[in-house]
C-alpha positions as CSV (number, residue, x, y, z in Angstrom):
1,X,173.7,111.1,169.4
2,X,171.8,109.0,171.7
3,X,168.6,111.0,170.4
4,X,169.4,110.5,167.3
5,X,168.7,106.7,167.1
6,X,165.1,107.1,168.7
7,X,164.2,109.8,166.4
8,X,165.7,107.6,163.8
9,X,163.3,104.5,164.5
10,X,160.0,106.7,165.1
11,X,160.6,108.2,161.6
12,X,161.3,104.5,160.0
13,X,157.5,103.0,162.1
14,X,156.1,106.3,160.3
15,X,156.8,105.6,157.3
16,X,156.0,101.7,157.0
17,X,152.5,102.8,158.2
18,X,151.8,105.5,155.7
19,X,152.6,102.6,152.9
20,X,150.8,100.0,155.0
21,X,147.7,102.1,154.8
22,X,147.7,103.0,151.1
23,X,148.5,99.8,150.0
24,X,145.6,98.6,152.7
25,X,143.5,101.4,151.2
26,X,144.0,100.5,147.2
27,X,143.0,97.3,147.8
28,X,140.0,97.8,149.5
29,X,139.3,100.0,146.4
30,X,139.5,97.7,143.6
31,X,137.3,94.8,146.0
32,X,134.9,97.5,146.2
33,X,134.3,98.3,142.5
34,X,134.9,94.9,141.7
35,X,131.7,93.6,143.6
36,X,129.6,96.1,141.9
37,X,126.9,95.8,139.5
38,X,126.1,92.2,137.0
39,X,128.8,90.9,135.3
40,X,127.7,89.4,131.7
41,X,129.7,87.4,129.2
42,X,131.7,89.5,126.7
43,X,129.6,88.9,123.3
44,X,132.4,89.6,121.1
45,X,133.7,85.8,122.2
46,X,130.1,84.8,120.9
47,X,130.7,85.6,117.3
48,X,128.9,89.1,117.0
49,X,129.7,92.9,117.6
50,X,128.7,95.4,119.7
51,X,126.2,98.1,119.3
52,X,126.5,101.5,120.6
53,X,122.7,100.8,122.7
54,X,123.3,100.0,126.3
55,X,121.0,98.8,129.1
56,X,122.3,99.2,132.6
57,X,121.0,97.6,135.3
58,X,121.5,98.9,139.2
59,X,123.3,96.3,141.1
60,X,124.0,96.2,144.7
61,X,125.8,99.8,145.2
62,X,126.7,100.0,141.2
63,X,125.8,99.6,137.3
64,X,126.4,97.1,134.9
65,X,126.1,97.4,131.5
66,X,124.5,94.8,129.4
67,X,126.0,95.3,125.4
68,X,123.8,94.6,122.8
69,X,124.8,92.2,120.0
70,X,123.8,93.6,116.1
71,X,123.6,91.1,113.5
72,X,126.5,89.8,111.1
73,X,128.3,89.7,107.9
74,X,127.7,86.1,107.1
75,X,130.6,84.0,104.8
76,X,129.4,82.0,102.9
77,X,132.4,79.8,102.1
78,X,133.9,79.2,105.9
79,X,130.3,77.9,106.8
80,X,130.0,74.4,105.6
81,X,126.1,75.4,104.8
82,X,125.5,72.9,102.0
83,X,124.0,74.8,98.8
84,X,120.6,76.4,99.0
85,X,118.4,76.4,95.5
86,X,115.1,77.2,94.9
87,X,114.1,74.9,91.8
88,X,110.8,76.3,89.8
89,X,109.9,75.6,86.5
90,X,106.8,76.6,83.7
91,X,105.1,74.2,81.1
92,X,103.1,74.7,78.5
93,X,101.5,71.8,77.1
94,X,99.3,70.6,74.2
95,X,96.8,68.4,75.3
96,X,93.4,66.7,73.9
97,X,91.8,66.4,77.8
98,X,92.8,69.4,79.7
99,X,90.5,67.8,82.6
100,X,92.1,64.7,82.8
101,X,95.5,65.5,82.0
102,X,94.9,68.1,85.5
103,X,94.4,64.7,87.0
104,X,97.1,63.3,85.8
105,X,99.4,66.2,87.4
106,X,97.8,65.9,90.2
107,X,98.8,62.0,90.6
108,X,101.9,62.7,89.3
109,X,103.0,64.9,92.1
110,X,101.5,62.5,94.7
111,X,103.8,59.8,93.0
112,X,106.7,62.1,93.8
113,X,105.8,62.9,97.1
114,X,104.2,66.0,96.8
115,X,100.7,67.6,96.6
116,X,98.4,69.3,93.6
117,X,98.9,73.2,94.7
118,X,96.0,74.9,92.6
119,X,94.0,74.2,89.5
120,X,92.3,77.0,87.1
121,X,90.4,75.7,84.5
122,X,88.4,77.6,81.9
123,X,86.2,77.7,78.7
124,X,88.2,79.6,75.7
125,X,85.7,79.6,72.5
126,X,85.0,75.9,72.0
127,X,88.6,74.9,74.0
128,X,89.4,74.3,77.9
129,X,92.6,76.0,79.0
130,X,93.9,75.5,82.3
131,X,96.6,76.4,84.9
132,X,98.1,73.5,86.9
133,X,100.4,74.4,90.0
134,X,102.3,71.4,91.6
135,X,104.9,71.4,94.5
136,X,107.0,68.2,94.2
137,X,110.7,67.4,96.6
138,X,113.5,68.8,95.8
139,X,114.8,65.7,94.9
140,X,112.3,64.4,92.6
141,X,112.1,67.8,90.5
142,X,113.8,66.8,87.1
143,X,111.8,63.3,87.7
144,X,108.6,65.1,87.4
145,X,109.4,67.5,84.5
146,X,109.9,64.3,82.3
147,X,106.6,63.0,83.6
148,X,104.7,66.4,83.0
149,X,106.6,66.5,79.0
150,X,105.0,63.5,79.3
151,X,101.9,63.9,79.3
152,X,101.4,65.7,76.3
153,X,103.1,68.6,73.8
154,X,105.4,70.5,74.9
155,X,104.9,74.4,73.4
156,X,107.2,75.5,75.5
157,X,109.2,75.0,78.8
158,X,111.6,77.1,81.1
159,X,113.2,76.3,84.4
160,X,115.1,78.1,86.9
161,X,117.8,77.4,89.8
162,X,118.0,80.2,92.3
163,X,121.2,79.9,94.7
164,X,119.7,81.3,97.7
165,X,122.7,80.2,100.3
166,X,124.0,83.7,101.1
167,X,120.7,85.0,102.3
168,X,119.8,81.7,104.1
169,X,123.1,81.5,105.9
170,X,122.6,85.4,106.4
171,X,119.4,84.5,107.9
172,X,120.9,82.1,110.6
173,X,124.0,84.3,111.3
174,X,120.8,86.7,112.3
175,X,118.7,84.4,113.9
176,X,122.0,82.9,116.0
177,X,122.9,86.8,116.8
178,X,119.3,87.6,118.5
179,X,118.7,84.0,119.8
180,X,122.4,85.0,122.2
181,X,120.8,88.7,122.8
182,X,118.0,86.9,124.0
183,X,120.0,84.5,126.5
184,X,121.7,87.5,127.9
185,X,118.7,89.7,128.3
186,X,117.1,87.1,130.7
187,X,120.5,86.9,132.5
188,X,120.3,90.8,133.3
189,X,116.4,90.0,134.0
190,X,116.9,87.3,137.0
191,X,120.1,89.5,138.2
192,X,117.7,93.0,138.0
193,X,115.9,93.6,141.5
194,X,114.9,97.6,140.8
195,X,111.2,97.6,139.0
196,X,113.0,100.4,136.1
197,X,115.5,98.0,135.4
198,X,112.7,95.6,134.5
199,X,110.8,97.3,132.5
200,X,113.7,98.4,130.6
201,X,114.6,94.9,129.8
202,X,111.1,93.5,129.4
203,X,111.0,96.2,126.9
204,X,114.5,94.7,125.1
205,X,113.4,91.1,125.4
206,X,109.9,91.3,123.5
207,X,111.8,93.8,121.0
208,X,114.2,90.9,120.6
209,X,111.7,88.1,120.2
210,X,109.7,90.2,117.8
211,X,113.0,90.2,115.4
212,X,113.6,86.8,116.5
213,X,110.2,85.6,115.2
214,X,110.1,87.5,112.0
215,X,113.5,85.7,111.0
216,X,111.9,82.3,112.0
217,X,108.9,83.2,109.8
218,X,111.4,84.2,106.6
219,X,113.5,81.2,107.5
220,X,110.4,78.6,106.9
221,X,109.2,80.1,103.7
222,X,113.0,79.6,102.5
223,X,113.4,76.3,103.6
224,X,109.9,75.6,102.3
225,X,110.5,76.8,98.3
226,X,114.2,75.1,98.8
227,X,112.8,71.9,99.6
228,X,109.7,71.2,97.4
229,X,110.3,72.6,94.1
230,X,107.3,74.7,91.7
231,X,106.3,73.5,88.5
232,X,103.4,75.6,86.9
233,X,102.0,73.7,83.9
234,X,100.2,75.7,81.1
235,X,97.3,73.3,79.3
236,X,95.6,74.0,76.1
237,X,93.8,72.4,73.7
238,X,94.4,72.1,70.1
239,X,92.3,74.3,67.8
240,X,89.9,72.4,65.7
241,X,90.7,71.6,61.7
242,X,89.6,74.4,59.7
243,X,89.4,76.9,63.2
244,X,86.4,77.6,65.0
245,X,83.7,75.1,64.1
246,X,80.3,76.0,63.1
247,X,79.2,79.8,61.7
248,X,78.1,82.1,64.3
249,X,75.9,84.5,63.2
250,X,75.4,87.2,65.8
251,X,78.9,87.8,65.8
252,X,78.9,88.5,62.0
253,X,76.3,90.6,62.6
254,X,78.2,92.4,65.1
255,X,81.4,92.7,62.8
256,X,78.8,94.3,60.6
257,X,77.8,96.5,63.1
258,X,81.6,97.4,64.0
259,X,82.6,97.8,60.5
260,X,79.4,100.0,59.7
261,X,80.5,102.3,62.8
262,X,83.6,102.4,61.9
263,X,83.2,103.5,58.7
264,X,81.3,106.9,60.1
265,X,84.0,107.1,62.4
266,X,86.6,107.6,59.1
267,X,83.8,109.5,56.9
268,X,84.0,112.6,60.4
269,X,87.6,112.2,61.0
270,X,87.7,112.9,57.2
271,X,85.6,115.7,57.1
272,X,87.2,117.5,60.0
273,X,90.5,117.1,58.4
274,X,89.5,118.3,54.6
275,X,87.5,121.4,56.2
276,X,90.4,124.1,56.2
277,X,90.8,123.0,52.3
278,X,86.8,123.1,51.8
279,X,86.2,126.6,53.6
280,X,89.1,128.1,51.3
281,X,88.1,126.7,48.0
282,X,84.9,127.9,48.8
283,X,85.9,131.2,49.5
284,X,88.0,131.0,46.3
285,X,85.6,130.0,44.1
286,X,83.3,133.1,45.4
287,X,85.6,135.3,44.4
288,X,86.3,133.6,41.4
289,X,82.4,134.2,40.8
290,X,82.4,138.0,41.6
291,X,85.3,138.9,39.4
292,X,84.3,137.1,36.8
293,X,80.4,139.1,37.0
294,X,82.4,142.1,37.2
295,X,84.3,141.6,33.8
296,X,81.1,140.6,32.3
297,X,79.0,143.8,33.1
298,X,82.1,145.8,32.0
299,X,81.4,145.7,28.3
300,X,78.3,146.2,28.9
301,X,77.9,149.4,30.7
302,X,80.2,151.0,27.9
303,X,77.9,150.0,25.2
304,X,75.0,151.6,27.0
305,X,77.2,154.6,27.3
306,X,78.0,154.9,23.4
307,X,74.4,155.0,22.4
308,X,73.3,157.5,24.8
């Protein structure tokens, strides 16, 4: 009995040790792993998903790995974007000075606030035609279609209202998605100290940017056609009473020409068609000729025949 108690203790200081250590030794653990590698923000929290690349960076004694962000599905309606259209319109107008009503335009879009884009003027018969392209605010678009019906007749006229907004707010959701890659990539860059890991995520970064620039490109033209409107203006001038004025007469002598060779071109299209028909009357007719000879000399050779 009075072993019992000593042996009794020693078994008890056993045992808190062995669960001392482990517990000791599962910390230590989870510190280590813990302090291991980069640590980068989550991007789901940022709005975008996860892609299945990865780019892992060497850390201290362990890897981090950096997720990359794809784009988004954009929604249109929880945005708050205000409404993106592209305004263009065409014009076709009568006019008695194509010259000056092209000058007109030209100070009409300047009135508006915006600028003469191209002019194409040229010499049909014995009228000017042109083509007149303006680029006038957004704002002042209906403005200047009165003051282009204006200046003239209108032949005819057409105008259009494209609702871009999806694919401008699609566009941002983008550029947002990359423009967060791109803060993260440089992260992992100023937390990389191996020369791989660098070059890994040089080589992401200037992939990045390269995306990131193309939809900063795409998002300019769009803002540009949504912001200053296109008005193409069509300019013609009347034709003269009676038509053309004045007699011209190497063209009549080229009608003549073109009516004379035309005329051939019927007589051999004719020919070729009716030669079947012509090749079997003739052969027809021959025979028609050498039966009827044969009939003839008939009678004849039998009244030679009764006098002998």
């Amino acid at each position: 009995m009075k072993y019992k108690i000593p042996i009794i203790i020693v078994v008890c200081i056993l045992l808190a040790g062995a669960v001392g250590y482990m517990v000791l030794s599962s910390g230590t653990f989870a510190n280590t792993h813990s302090s291991q590698g980069v640590t980068v923000g989550s991007p789901v929290s940022k709005g975008y998903s996860l892609a299945n690349e990865n780019i892992i960076v060497s850390g201290s004694g362990g890897a981090a790995i950096a997720p990359v962000p794809t784009s988004v599905s954009s929604d249109v309606g929880g945005t708050g974007t205000d409404t993106k259209i592209i305004s263009t319109a065409d014009v076709t107008l009568e006019v008695s000075d194509v010259t000056a009503t092209a000058d007109a335009l030209k100070d009409l879009a300047v009135a508006q606030g915006g600028y003469l884009s191209s002019t194409n003027i040229q010499n049909y018969g014995s009228r000017l035609t042109g083509t007149v392209i303006i680029r006038v605010p957004q704002a002042g678009f209906d403005t200047a279609i009165a003051g282009v019906k204006a200046l003239g007749t209108v032949k005819s006229i057409s105008t259009s209202r494209q609702d871009v907004t999806e694919q401008y707010v699609d566009l941002q959701a983008q550029k947002t998605s990359y423009t967060n890659q791109l803060a993260q990539y440089n992260v992992i860059m100023k937390q990389s100290t191996k020369v791989e890991d660098i070059i890994a995520v040089q080589e992401q970064i200037d992939a990045v940017q390269t995306q990131l620039d193309e939809l900063n490109g795409r998002l300019n033209y769009l803002n540009n056609r949504i912001d200053i409107s296109t008005i193409t203006v069509y300019l013609q001038e009347p034709e003269p009473v009676g038509g053309q004025a004045g007699h011209d007469f190497v063209a009549t002598i080229n009608d003549g020409i073109a009516g004379f060779l035309g005329m051939i071109d019927l007589l051999i299209i004719g020919l070729f068609t009716l030669l079947p028909l012509i090749i079997l009357g003739g052969i027809g007719y021959g025979v028609y000729r050498w039966n009827r000879g044969r009939k003839a000399a008939a009678p004849a050779q039998m009244e030679e025949k009764k006098q002998e």
